[in-house]
N, C-alpha and C positions, 0 to 999 in steps of 0.2 A: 322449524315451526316458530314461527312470533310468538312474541308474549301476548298480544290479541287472540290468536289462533288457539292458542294452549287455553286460556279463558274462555274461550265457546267452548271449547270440548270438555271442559269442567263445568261449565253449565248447564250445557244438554248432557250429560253421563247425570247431573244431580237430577235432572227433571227427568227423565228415565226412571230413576228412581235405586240409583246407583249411589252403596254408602261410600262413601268415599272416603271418611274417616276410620271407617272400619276399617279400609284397605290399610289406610295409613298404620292404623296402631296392627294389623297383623304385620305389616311387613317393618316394622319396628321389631318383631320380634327375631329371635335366633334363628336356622334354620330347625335345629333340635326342639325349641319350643313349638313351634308350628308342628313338626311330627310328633310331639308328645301330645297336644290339643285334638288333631286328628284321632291320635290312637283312643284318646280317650271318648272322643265323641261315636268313632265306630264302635267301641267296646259297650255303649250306651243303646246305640243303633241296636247290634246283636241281640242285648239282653232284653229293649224290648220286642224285637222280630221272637223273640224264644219264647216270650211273657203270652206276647196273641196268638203263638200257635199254641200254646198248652191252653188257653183260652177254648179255643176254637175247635181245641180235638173233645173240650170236654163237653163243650154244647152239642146236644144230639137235636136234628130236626122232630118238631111235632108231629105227628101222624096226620093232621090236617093239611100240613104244607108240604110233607113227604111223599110226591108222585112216583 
């Protein structure tokens, strides 16, 4: 790939709407960090999937919208 070539394809991936900086600084990091950001982000996912179903089991329908 040219150095032309490699610069459209980081133009159009920016207008896409692709960060690209972001990649950069994840893939700066360790692989260990990247697994510890994950773990920590699904452990966040989880707690709130556990938050809206205890939400959810607690709201009873109104007998008006309950067929």
């Amino acid at each position: 790939m040219t150095k032309e070539q490699r610069q459209q394809a980081l133009d159009e991936a920016r207008k896409a709407g692709i960060d690209l900086d972001l990649l950069d600084l994840n893939l700066s990091l360790s692989v260990a960090e990247r697994w510890r950001q994950h773990d920590e982000a699904l452990a966040l996912v989880e707690k709130l999937e556990a938050a809206r179903k205890s939400r959810d089991d607690a709201v009873q329908p109104s007998p008006a919208t309950h067929r």
